[in-house]
N, C-alpha and C positions, 0 to 999 in steps of 0.2 A: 453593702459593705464588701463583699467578695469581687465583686466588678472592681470596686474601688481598691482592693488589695491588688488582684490581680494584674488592673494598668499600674499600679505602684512598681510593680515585679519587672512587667513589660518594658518599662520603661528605664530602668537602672540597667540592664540585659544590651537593652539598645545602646543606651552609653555608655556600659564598659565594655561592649565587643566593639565600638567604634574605633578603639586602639589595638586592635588584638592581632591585625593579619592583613597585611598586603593586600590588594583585588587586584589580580590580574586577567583579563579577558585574555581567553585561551584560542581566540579566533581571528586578532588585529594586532598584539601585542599588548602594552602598558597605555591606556587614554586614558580619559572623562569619562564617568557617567552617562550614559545616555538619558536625554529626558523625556522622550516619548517613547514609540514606534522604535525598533531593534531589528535589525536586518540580518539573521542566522542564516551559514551557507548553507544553502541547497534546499532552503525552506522560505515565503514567504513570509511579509512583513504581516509581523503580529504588534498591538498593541493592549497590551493584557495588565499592566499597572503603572504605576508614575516612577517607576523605578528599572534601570536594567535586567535587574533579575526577578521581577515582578513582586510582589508584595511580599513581606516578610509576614508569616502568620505563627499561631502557635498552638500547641494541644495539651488538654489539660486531664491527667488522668489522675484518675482516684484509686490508692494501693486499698486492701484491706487485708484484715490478718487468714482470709479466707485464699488469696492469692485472686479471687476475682477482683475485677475492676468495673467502675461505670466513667464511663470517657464523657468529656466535650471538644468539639472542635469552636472555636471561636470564629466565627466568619465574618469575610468583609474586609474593610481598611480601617485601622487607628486614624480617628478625626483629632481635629486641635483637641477639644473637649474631653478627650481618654476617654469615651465608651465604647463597647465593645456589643457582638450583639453572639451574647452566649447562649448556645445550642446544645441541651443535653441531648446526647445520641439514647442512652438511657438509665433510667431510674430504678435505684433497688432500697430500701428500707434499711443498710446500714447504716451504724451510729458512729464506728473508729473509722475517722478520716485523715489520709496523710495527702495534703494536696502537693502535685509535683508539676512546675511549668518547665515544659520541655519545646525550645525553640526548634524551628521546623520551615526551610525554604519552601514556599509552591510557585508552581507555575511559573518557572525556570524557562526562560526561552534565551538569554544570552549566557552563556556556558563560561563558567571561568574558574580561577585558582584560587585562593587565600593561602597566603604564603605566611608559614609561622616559623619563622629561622630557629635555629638551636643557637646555644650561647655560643659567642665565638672559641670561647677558652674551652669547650665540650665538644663544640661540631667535629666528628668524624665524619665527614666528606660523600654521606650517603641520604640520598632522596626518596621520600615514599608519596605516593601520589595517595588519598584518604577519600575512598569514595562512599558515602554514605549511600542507608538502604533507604526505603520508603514505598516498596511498591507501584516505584516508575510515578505515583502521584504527589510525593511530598519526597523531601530529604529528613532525615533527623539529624540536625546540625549540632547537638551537644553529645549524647555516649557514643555516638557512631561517626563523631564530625569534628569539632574543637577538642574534647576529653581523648579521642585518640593522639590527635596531633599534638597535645600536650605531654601527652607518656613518649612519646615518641622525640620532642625535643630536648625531655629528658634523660633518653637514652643517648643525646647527639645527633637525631636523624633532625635533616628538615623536612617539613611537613609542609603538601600542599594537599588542602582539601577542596573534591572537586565540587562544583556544582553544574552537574550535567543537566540537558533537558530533559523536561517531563511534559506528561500527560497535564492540558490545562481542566483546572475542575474548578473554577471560580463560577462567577453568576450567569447563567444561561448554557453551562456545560452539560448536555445529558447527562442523566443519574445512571450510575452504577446496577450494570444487570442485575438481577436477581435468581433467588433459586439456591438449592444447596449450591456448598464448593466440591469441588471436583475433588476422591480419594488420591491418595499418594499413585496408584495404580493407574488415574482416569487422566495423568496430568502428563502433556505433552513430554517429549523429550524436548520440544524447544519453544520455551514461551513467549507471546508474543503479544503485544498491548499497540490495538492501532488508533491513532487520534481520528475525530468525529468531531470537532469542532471547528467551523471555519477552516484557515489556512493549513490546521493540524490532519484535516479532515483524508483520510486512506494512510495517514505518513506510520510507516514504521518504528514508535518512538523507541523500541529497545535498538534498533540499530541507529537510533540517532545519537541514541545514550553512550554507545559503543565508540563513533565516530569521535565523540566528546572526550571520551578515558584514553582510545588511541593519541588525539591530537594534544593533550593534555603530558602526555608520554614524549611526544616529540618536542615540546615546548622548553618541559625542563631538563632534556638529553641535550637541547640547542642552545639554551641559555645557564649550561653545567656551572661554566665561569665564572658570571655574573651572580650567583645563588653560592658560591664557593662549594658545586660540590660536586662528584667525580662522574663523568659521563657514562661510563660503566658501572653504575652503582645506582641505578634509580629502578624503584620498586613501587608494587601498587599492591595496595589493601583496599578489599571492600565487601560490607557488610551488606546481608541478603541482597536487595534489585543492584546494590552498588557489587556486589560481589559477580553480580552477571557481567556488570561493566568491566570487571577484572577478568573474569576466564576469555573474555571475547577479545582481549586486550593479548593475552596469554598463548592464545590459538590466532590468532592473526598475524599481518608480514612483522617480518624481524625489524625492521629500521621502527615501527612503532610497540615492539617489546618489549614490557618491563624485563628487568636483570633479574628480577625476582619478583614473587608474590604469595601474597594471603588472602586466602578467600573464607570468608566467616560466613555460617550459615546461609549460603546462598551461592548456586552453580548452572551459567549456563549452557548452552548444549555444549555437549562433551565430541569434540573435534579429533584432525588428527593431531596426536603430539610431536612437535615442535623439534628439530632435532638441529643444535643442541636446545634442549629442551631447560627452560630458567629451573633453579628452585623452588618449591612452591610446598607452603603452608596451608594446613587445613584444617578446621575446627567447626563442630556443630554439637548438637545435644542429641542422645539417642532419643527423647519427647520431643523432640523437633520434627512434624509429620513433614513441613515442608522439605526439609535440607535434608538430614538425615541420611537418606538410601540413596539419595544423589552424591553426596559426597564420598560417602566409599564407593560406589561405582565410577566418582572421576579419580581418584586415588588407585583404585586398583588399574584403569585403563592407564593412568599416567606412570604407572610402575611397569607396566607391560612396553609403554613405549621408551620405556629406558631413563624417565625424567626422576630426579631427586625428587622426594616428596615426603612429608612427614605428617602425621591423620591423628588428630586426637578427638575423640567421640564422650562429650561427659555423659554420665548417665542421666544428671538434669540440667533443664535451664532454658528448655521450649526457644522458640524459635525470638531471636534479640535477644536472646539468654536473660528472660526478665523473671526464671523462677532463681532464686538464689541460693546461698547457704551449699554449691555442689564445687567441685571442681573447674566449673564454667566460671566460676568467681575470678579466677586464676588464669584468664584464658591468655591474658597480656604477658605476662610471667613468661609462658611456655613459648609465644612469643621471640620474648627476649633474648633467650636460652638460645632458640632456631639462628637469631640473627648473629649471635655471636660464633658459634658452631659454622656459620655459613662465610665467617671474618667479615661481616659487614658493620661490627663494631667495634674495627682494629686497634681506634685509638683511645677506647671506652677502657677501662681498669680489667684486666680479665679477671675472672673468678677460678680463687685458688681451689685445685680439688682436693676434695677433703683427705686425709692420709690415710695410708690403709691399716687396718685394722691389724693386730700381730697376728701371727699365725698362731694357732693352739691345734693342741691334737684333740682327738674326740673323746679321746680319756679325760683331760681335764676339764676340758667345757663342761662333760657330761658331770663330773664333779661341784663345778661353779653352777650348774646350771639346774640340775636339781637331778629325779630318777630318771635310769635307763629301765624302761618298762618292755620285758617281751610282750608282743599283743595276742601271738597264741599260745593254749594250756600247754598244749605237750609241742612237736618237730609243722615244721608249717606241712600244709598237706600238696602233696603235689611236690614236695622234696625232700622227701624226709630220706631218702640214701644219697645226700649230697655229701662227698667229704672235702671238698676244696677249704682252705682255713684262708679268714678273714686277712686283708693285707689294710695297713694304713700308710699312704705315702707324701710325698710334697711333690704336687705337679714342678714342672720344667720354666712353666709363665711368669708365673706372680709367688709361688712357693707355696700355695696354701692349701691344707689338708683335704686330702683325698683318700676313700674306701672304694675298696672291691674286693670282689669272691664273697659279696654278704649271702648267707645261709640260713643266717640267724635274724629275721627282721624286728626291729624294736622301734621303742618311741624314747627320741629326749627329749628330757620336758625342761622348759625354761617357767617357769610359773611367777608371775609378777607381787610386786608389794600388795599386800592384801587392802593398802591403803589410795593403790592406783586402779585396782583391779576396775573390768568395766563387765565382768561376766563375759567377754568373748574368747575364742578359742580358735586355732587357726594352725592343721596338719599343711607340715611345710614335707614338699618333694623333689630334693634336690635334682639336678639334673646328671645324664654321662650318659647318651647312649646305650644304657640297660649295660653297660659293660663296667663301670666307676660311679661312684657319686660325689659331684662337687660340693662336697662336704660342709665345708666352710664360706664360700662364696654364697652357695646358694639355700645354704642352710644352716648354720651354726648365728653368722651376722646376721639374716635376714629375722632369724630367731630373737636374738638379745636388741634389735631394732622395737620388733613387737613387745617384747619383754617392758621395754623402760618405759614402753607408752600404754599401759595397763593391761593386754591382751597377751593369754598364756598361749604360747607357742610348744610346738613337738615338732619335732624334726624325726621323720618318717627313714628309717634304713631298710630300704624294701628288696629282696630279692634279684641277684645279678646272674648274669651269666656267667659261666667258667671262665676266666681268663689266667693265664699261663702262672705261674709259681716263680718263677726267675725275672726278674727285674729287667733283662735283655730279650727274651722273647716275648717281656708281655709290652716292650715299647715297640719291636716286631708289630704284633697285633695291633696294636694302637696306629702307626703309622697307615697301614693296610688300610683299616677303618675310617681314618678320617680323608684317607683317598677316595674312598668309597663313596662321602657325604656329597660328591662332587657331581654323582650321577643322579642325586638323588632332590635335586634343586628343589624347590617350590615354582610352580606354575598356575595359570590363572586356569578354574577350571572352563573344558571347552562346550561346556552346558550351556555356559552364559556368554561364549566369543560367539563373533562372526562365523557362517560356516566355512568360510576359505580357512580361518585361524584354525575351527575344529577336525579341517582335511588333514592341514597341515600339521597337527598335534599328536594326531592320531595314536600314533606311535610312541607317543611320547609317558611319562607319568603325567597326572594330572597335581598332584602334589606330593610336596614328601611325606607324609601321613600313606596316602597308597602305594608308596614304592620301598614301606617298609620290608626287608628280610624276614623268611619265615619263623627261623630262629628268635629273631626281636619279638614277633608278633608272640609266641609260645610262651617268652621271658617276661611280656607286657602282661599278659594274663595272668600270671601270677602275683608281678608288683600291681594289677590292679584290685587283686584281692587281702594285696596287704593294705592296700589304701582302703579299703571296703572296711576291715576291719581293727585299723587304724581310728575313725573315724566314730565304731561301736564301739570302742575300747573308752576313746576321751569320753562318748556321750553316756558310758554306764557308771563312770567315776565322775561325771560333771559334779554333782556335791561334794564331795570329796577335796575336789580341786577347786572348789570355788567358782565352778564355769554352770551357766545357764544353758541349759539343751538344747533351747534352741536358737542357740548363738554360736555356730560349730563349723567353722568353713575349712577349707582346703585350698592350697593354692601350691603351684607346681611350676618347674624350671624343665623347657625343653624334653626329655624324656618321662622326665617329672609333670609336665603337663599331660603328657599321654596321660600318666594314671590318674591327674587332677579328674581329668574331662570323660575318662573311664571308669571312675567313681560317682561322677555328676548323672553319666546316663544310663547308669542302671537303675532299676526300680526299685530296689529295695528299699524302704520307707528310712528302716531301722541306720543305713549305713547313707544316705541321701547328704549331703553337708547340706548349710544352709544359705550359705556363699560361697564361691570361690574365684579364684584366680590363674588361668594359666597363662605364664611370660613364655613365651616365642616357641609355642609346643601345645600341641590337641587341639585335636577336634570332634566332628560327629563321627566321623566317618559314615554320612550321608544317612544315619537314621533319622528320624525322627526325635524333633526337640519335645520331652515333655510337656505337657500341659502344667505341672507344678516347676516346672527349673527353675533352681534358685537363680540369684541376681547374678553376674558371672562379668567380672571385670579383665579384660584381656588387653597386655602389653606384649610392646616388640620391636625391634627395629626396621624400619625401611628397606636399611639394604641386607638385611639377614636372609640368605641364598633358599634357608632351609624353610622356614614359618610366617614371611610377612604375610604373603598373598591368604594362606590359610587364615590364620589370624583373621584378616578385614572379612573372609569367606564365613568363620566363623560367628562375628559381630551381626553379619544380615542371617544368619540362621534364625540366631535369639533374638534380633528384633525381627523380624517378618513374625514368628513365632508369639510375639507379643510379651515378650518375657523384658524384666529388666538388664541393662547390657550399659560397658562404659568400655570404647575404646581408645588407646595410645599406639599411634606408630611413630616413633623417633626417626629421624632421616638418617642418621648415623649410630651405630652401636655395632653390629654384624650380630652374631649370636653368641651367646654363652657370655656374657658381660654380667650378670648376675650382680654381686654388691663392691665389684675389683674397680676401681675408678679407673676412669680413659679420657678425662678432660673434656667432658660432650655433656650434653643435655642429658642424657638417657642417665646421669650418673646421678642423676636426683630422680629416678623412676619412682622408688620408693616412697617419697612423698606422695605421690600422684596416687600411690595405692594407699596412704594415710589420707589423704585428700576423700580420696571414696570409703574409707571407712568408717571415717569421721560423719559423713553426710549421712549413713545409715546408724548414730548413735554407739558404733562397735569400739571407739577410739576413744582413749581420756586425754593425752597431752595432745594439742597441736603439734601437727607437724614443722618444724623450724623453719624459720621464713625463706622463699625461695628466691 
């Protein structure tokens, strides 16, 4: 009966993809079918199925609520008769079964396009080339293959998905080595898969693969016309082995360069970049052994060479993102967001940004929003002969409320409906250079954000530095300062360059974290001891306030990250959060990660001068460390963008940190659709 279901599947599959997509051989033009033997350049004639692209097969895998699986691969060819001759790889004594057939090209030896146009009335004028993964042995032709080029027609893009050549592994193919697989550490910088079969036998299939994704590149840059769509506008995505075929696409000559791309779990060797160097998108899961530490190492090399790029790292979703339920859910989304932000979907509806919030001073929030709690008994220690008096003002940018000459450190509490409430709790640190706090951007909204979504919020007013009493000298100092932020860039550290990059650095800071003023460092130890006990303050009144102990996080904005990530790595058990967040600010400063670090989700922008590099530096601390970790780098933002909208992706950041909050149970309302 399963056989007999399954060619049921098989065969409705086959004829309703028989309408679904153009075939165009990407090595002669538009022809016929071939009905034998296939003559690929620079490879010998192969005859490997009754079809062009050699048999179409399929794989059958079993979910369970355990997230294991037991697979079968169906071998062979569909006769008249519909049997199949199915092969359990293997068996386990579960009872909940959800069976899933997921089509899958093998044995790929004539290389070509399936062309899925956008409506005419929607097509904006831009190409993405769709190279599915499969480990150079299979393609997965439906989530990584048709299911992308469908999201994608709906954005307006046309969509051609490739089908490169692979490895043949049909009957009489050596079996697959054995032996453990090789750790994250054992695994080449550049992978290499060589055919052993007949005609395939010494051929290097990932550069034949590569050859495939270039010439696939120049096909529809040549036939832009004909396809209605802009010669300057063609892009390639591709997931894991397809994703190799994108970076080699990427790092290769210019006349067969994508305008742009995406590369999903999966990068191969990391080259020199490209100058001008395309766009480029990047996404993988921090439980991804494979991808993982490869993709922030080609993110941070491709930001070194000056290339746009933007890196979101979910915390789940393993490698094909086949663990669910994380932010990986969402990977299209972010996606979307990139390509519009990059104007590659100019004549798509743009998305209005949401308006800004009023301004309010911190007396009244503090009003609406529930107590202002001092967190120490008596003067904080370490300033108790401070007399500078608190200033509140409205920055020059955006108008919205700002503190400085704080003395007096306190907590506002935003505390939610006791009827939303989810038991979490979450000390917010605004940002300013240890000299103001972005009050309202990065504290007041970020606050009544978490507030309406059942998680009580405080907003941290932590100890500043003196700055001037008069409203003209203290914009004097302000200008000085942010002149200063200029020497003070972010750099890749020279630990991990080349030693010519580490001659030539030498001299140089290695990030902005080490090139802090002594003054700051002096003023940071202080506001890290408000955050310290900030932190003991919420978790000795958790009953009180409705909050679970240990449901207690911290998340921090630029200077505010310094204290986020100098609260996380002290040891004190008592003041430890239990999560946190720092946006475009902290780090270790080269200690040692914990053995306990909490989960630690960190956002930033690409091109922000100050924090990106650190940031992605930061993500491989905590995972090498083995700790949980979720990174976002936006291509566009700069720094201090906090909850002020700028008409860019990063302006829905926020989501992204309900997105992961949600996943670890901390969040009651979904975050609004993105």
């Amino acid at each position: 009966m399963l056989r007999m279901a399954v060619c049921g599947i098989l065969a409705a599959l086959t004829i309703t993809r028989a309408g679904f997509a153009q075939d165009l051989p990407i090595d002669r033009g538009v022809g016929k079918p071939v009905a034998s033997a296939v003559a690929v350049p620079g490879q010998p004639s192969l005859s490997l199925g009754s079809y062009d692209i050699g048999p179409l097969g399929y794989q059958i895998e079993e979910f369970f609520v355990s997230r294991t699986s037991s697979s079968y691969k169906l071998k062979g060819e569909a006769t008249e008769d519909g049997k199949w001759d199915a092969v359990p790889a293997r068996t386990a004594p579960y009872t909940t079964r959800i069976i899933v057939v997921l089509p899958m090209a093998m044995d790929v030896v004539r290389p070509v396009l399936l062309h899925y146009p956008a409506e005419k009335g929607k097509a904006v004028g831009t190409a993405m080339i769709v190279a599915p993964g499969g480990g150079f042995r299979v393609l997965m032709m439906s989530y990584e293959g048709e299911d992308i080029a469908r999201r994608l027609n709906a954005m307006g893009i046309d969509a051609f998905v490739l089908k490169y050549r692979l490895l043949y592994t049909g009957p009489g193919a050596p079996p697959r080595p054995a032996g453990r697989a090789a750790t994250p550490a054992e695994r080449p910088r550049r992978f290499t898969v060589t055919g052993s079969y007949k005609a395939q036998a010494g051929q290097d299939m990932i550069a034949l693969a590569a050859d495939d994704g270039r010439q696939a590149v120049r096909l529809v840059r040549q036939r832009a016309g004909e396809f209605g769509v802009r010669p300057n506008r063609v892009g390639m995505i591709g997931f894991s082995a397809g994703g190799v075929v994108t970076s080699e696409a990427v790092f290769g000559p210019a006349q067969t360069r994508p305008d742009f791309a995406a590369i999903i779990y999966g990068v191969g060797e990391i080259k020199e970049v490209p100058n001008p160097a395309p766009p480029l998108f990047l996404a993988s899961a921090a439980d991804d052994a494979l991808a993982a530490g490869r993709t922030v190492e080609l993110f941070t090399a491709y930001r070194k060479g000056k290339g746009p790029a933007e890196l979101h790292i979910f915390q789940m979703g393993a490698h094909g993102f086949v663990n669910k339920g994380g932010g990986a859910d969402h990977f299209m989304d972010r996606l979307e967001e990139w390509l519009r932000v990059n104007k590659l979907l100019s004549k798509a509806e743009a998305s209005a940004a949401a308006p800004a919030p009023p301004a309010a001073s911190a007396k009244t929030v503090a009003e609406a929003g529930g107590k202002v709690i001092p967190i120490w008994p008596d003067r904080a220690p370490g300033s108790e002969d401070w007399t500078q008096k608190e200033v509140e003002y409205r920055n020059d940018w955006d108008k919205k409320t700002m503190v400085r000459n704080v003395t007096t450190p306190t907590l506002t509490a935003f505390l939610p409906d006791p009827s939303l409430a989810t038991g979490a709790a979450v000390v917010i640190c605004p940002g300013g250079g240890f000299r103001f706090l972005s009050w309202q951007s990065e504290g007041t909204e970020v606050a009544q954000w978490l507030q309406a979504r059942g998680v009580a919020a405080f907003v941290l007013k932590y100890r500043l530095m003196k700055t001037a009493a008069s409203e003209e000298e203290f914009r004097k100092e302000m200008a000085a300062f942010f002149a200063s932020l200029a020497n003070r860039r972010d750099r890749p550290s020279a630990d991990n360059a080349p030693k010519r990059e580490a001659a030539k650095d030498q001299d140089k800071p290695r990030d902005a974290s080490r090139a802090i003023p002594e003054d700051m460092r002096r003023i940071g130890a202080l506001a890290i001891a408000d955050g310290k006990q900030a932190i003991k303050v919420v978790r000795r009144h958790a009953v009180e306030w409705g909050i679970k102990p240990d449901r207690i996080g911290i998340m921090g904005f630029s200077a505010g990250g310094m204290v986020t990530m100098g609260v996380v790595m002290d040891p004190d058990k008592e003041s430890r959060p239990d999560f946190a967040a720092p946006i475009y600010g902290g780090g270790t400063g080269g200690a040692k990660v914990p053995e306990d670090a909490p989960p630690l989700f960190i956002l930033c922008a690409s091109d922000d001068q100050l924090a990106a590099i650190s940031s992605a530096r930061l993500y491989s601390e905590w995972k090498a460390a083995g700790r949980p970790v979720e990174l976002h780098l936006y291509e566009k933002g700069g720094h201090g963008f906090g909850m002020t909208p700028k008409g860019l992706p990063v302006d829905r950041w926020i989501e992204r940190y309900g997105d992961w909050l949600g996943q670890r149970g901390l969040i009651k309302a979904a975050a609004p659709r993105r």
